[in-house]
FIDRENFI-203017 format. One record per residue (C-alpha): residue number from 1; residue in three letters; chain; z, x, y. Coordinates in nm, 2 decimals. Layout:
BEGIN
i|aa|ch|zz|xx|yy
NUM|ALA|A|Z|X|Y
...
// end
This chain:
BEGIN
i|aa|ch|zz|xx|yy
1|UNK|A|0.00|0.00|0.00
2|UNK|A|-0.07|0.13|0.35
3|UNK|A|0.13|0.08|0.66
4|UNK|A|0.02|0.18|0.97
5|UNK|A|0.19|0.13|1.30
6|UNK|A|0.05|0.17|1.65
7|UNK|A|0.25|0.14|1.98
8|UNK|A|0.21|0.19|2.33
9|UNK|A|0.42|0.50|2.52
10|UNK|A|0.73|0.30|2.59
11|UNK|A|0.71|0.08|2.26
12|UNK|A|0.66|-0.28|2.49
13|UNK|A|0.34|-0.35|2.21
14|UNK|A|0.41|-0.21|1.85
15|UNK|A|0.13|-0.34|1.58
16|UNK|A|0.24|-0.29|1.21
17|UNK|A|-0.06|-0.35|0.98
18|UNK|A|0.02|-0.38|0.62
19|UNK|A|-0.27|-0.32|0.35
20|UNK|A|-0.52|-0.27|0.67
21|UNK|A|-0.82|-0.06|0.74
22|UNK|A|-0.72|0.28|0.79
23|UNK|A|-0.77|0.37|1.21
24|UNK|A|-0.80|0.68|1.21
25|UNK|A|-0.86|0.88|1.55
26|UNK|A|-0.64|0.69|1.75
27|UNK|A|-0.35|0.80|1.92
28|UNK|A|-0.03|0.69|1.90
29|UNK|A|-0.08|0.57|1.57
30|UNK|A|0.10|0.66|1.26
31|UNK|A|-0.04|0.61|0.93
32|UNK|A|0.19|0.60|0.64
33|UNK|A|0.13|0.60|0.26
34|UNK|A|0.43|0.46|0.08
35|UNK|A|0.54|0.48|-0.27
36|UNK|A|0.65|0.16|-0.35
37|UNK|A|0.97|0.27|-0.43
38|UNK|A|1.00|0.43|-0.09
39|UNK|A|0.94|0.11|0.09
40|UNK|A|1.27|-0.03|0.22
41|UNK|A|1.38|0.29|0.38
42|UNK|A|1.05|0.38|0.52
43|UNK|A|1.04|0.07|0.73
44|UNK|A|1.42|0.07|0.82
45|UNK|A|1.35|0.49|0.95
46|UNK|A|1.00|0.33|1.14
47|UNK|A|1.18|0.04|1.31
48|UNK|A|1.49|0.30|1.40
49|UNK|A|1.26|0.53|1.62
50|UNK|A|1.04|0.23|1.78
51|UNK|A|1.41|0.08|1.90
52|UNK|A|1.56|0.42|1.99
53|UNK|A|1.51|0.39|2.34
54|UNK|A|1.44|0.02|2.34
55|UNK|A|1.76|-0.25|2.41
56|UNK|A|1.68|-0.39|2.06
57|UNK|A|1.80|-0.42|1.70
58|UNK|A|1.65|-0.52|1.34
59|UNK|A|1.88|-0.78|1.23
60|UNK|A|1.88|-0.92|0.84
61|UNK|A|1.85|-1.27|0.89
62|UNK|A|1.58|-1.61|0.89
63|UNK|A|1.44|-1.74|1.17
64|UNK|A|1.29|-2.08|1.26
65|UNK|A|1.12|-2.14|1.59
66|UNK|A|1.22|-2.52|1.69
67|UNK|A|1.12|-2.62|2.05
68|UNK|A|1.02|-2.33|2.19
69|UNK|A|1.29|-2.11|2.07
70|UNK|A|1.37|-1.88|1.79
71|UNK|A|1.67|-1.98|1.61
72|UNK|A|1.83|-1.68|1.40
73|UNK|A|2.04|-1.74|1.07
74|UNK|A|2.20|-1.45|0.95
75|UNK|A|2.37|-1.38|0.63
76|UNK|A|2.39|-1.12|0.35
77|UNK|A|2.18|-1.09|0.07
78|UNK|A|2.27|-1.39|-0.12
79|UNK|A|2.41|-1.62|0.16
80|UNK|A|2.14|-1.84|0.10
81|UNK|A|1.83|-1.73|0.41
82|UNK|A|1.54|-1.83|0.18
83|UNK|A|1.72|-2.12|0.04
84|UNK|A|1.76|-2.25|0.37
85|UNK|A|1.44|-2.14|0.51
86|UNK|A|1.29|-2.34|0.23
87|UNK|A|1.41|-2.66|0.33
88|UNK|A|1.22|-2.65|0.62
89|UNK|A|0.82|-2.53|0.48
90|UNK|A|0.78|-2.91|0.47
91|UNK|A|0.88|-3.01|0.83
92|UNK|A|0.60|-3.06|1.15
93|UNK|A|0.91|-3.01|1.40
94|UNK|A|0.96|-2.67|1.35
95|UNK|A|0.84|-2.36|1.08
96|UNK|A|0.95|-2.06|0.94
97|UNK|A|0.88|-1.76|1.14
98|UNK|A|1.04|-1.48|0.91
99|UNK|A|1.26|-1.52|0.60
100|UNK|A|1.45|-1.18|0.59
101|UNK|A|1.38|-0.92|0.87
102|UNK|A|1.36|-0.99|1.28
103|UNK|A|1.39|-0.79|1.57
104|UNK|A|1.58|-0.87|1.85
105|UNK|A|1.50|-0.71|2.22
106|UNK|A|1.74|-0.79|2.53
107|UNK|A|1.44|-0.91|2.79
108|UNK|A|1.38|-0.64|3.13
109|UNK|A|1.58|-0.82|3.36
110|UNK|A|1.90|-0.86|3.14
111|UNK|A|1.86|-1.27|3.14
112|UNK|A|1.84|-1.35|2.79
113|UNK|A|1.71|-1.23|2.40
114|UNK|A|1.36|-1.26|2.28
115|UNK|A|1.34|-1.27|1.88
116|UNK|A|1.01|-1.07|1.75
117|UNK|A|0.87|-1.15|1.38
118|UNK|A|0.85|-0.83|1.16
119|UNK|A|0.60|-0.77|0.85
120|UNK|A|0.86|-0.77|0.65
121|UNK|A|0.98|-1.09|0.43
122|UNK|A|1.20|-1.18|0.22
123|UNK|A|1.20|-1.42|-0.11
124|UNK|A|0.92|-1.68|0.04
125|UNK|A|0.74|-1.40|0.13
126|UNK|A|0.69|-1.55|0.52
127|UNK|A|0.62|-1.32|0.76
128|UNK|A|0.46|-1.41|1.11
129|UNK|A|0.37|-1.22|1.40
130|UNK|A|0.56|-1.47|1.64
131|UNK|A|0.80|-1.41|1.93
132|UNK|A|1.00|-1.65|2.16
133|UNK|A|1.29|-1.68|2.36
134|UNK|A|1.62|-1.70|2.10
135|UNK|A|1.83|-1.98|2.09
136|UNK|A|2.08|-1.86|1.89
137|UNK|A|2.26|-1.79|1.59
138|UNK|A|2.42|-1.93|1.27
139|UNK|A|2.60|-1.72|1.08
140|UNK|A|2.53|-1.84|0.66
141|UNK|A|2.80|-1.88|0.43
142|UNK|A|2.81|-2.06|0.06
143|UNK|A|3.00|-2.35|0.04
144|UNK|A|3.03|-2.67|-0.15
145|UNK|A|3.02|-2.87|0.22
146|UNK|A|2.77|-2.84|0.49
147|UNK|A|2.93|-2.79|0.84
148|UNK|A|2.87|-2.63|1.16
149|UNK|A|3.08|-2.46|1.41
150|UNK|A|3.09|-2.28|1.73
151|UNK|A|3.28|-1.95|1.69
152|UNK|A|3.37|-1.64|1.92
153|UNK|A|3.17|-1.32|2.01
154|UNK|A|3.49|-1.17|1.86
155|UNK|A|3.43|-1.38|1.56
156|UNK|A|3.08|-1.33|1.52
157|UNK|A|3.12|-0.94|1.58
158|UNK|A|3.23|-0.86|1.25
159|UNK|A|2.99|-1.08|1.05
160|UNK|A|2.68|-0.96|1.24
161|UNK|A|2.76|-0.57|1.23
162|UNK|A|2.69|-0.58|0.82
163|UNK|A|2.32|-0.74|0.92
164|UNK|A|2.21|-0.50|1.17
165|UNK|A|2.04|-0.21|1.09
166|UNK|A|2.19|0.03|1.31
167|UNK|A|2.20|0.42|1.23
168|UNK|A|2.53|0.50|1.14
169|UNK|A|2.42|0.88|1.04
170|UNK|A|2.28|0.88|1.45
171|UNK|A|2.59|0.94|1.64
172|UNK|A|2.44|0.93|1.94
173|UNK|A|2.24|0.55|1.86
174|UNK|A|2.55|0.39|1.77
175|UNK|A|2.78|0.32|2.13
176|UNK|A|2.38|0.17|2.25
177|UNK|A|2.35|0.00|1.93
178|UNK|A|2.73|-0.17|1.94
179|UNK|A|2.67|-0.24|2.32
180|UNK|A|2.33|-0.41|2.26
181|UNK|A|2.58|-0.61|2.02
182|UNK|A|2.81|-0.72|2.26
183|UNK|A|2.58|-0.80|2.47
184|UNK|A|2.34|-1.01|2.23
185|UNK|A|2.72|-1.20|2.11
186|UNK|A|2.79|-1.31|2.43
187|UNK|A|2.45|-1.41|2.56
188|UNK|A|2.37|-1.70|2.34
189|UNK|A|2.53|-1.98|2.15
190|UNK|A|2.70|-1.89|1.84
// end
């Protein structure tokens, strides 16, 4: 499988093709050849340096877009993302934008969170080159009842941290990467 990702200098545009023509020649592009086994990490490296200097994060978690807005809902592997993002493959009031991987980017001005699609999906294998404003987001638990409730930044801060690919072995990334954090938790609805 080939993966080859192309930005612009300050990593506004980033296009990731996935089993695409080769484009060799161009700058700024970086073509990689991935053993399958290699996969995983090879993407989580790649997103790492495109967000580096970027007020963003790759967060493990399903997103819907409903009304203009990208609703995120996070969990770990298991807490039940492509079950819930199946629910809604049949609905005309909103669709699946990503079942596993997003990206979320604090906008220039410091008013809000845009949620970016990534190529990479989970179980439902969706995947879609989408971005919108983000409404906010639901953290996923298994339980025999169906509830929702508002909770904290402070309580939210512990259950998002596990979901968020941040560099732990990159000292220097990781005060950015826990502000960004802070900053996403208190800057929409939980």
């Amino acid at each position: 499988m080939n993966w080859i990702a192309c930005s612009d200098l300050d990593f506004r545009t980033i296009h990731v093709w996935r089993n695409g023509r080769l484009m060799s020649g161009r700058s700024r592009c970086m073509e990689a050849y991935v053993e399958p086994e290699l996969r995983t990490i090879t993407r989580l490296v790649l997103m790492y340096d495109m967000l580096r200097d970027r007020s963003g994060l790759l967060l493990h978690t399903a997103a819907l877009h409903i009304g203009g807005r990208i609703w995120l809902f996070s969990g770990c592997s298991g807490a039940g993302k492509s079950t819930f993002s199946r629910l809604w493959l049949d609905r005309t009031d909103a669709h699946v934008v990503n079942d596993d991987r997003m990206i979320v980017r604090q906008n220039e001005q410091g008013s809000g969170f845009t949620a970016y699609g990534t190529p990479w999906p989970g179980e439902l294998g969706i995947a879609l080159n989408e971005s919108a404003s983000l409404g906010g987001i639901c953290f996923l638990h298994k339980s025999d009842q169906t509830e929702i409730r508002p909770i904290t930044p402070r309580q939210a801060l512990p259950q998002l941290l596990p979901l968020a690919s941040i560099p732990w072995y990159e000292q220097e990334l990781i005060p950015p990467a826990l502000d960004f954090c802070d900053r996403l938790l208190a800057g929409v609805p939980l």
